[in-house]
C-alpha positions, 0 to 999 in steps of 0.5 A, a space after each residue: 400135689 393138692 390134698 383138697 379132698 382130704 376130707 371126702 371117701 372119694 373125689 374127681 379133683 384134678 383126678 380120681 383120688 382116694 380119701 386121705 390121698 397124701 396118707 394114701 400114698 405115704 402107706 404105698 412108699 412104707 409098704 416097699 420093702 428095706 433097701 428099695 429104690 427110692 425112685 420106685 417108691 416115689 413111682 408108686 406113690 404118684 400112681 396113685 395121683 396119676 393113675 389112680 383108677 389103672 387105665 392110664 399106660 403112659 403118664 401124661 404130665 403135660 398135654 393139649 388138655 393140661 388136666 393138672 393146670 401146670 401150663 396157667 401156673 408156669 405162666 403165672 410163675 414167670 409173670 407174678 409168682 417168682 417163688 425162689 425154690 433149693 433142694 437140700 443135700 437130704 431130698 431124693 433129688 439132686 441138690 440144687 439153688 435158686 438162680 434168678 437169672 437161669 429162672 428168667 432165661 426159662 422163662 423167655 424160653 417158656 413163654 417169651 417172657 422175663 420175670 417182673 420180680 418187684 411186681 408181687 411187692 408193687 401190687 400188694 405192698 411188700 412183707 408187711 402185708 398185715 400193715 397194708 390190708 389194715 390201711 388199705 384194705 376191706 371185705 376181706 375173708 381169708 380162709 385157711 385149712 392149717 392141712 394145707 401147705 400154702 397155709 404158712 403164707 397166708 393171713 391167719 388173724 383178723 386184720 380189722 373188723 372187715 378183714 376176716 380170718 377164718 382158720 380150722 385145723 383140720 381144712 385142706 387146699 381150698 376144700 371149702 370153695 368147692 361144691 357141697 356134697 352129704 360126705 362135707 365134714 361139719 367143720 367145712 359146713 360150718 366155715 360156709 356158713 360164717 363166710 356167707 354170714 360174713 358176706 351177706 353182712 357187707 351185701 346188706 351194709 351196701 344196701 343200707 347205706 345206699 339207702 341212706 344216700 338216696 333220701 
C-alpha cells in the first residue's frame, strides 16, 4: 500500500484516497468491536483503498487495466528485485518461509522466466553500496521521506559532494516526485527547491566546462 499522499486533504494516486490513508484505515480496524474477525477488519481497511469512493461491487485486484502496477512489479520481482519475504507465527496470515526454488518455479510459471538473483549485486555492487557510489558514482540525489517504509533500504547521508541525501522526517513514498499542488506541506516545497537547486548546479558545471574544452 503507498502512503504517498500523506500529506495531501485528498489524492487520486493509484485510487481516490482520503488524507492520512494508513491512519485512516487503522481508525476503520479500532473501531471493530472486542472479538471481531480478523479478516473483516482487514476487509474494511482495504476498502477504503479499494473502494474508497463506494462505487466498486467487486474488488478487482488484477485487470486488463492493472491501475495498481502489480503485474510490472511481479515482472520486476522475477527479473531484478528478488526480495526474500517470511510471515511470522504473530501476522494474520498463516506463517510462511522463503524458498527461492518455489520462487523461481512461480516465476517461470508467471512470466517464463527464472530469477537472476546475483543480478541486483552485479549492476550496483553488492551490500557496500556506500563503498560503490563513492568510487564510482556522481550527480546523485536520494531523497527519502523517514514515513516511508522503503526508507530503511535507502541512502540516508551524503556520499561525497555530488552524491546527495536529502531526508525529511515527516516525507512519504516519492510524494515529491509528483505534480505540485497549493495543499504541498512546506516541507515538500522546500525539498524541490534543493533537488532543483542541486541539479541546475551540475547543469550549469556541465555548461562551464564544455566551455572551457571549447576554447
Amino acid at each position: 500500500m503507498t502512503i504517498s499522499s500523506s500529506y495531501l486533504p485528498y489524492t487520486d494516486f493509484l485510487e481516490n484516497l482520503p488524507a492520512y490513508p494508513v491512519k485512516e484505515m487503522c481508525k476503520i480496524i479500532d473501531a471493530f468491536p472486542a472479538g471481531a474477525d480478523v479478516v473483516d477488519k482487514a476487509f474494511a481497511a482495504a476498502s477504503l483503498y479499494y473502494n474508497y469512493t463506494g462505487d466498486q461491487k467487486c474488488f478487482k485486484v488484477e485487470g486488463e487495466d492493472d491501475p495498481h502496477g502489480l503485474s510490472g512489479w511481479g515482472w520486476q520481482a522475477c527479473t531484478e528485485m528478488i526480495m526474500p519475504m517470511n510471515v511470522s507465527s504473530e501476522s494474520m496470515f498463516p506463517p510462511s518461509g522463503f524458498s527461492y526454488e518455489e520462487r523461481s518455479e512461480e516465476c517461470v510459471e508467471s512470466y517464463g522466466v527464472r530469477p537472476r538473483d546475483h543480478w541486483i549485486t552485479t549492476e550496483y555492487g553488492g551490500t557496500k553500496i556506500y563503498q560503490v557510489l563513492k568510487r564510482f558514482g556522481s550527480n546523485i540525489i536520494f531523497s527519502n521521506g523517514m514515513r516511508d517504509p522503503w526508507s530503511r533500504g535507502g541512502v540516508l547521508k551524503n556520499i561525497s559532494s555530488s552524491i546527495i541525501a536529502l531526508v525529511t522526517e515527516e516525507g512519504a513514498h516519492h510524494l515529491d516526485f509528483r505534480s505540485a499542488t497549493k495543499e504541498d506541506p512546506d516541507w515538500v516545497v522546500e525539498q524541490r527547491r534543493q533537488q532543483v537547486e542541486i541539479i541546475q548546479g551540475w547543469i550549469d558545471q556541465y555548461n562551464q566546462d564544455t566551455a572551457e574544452m571549447s576554447q
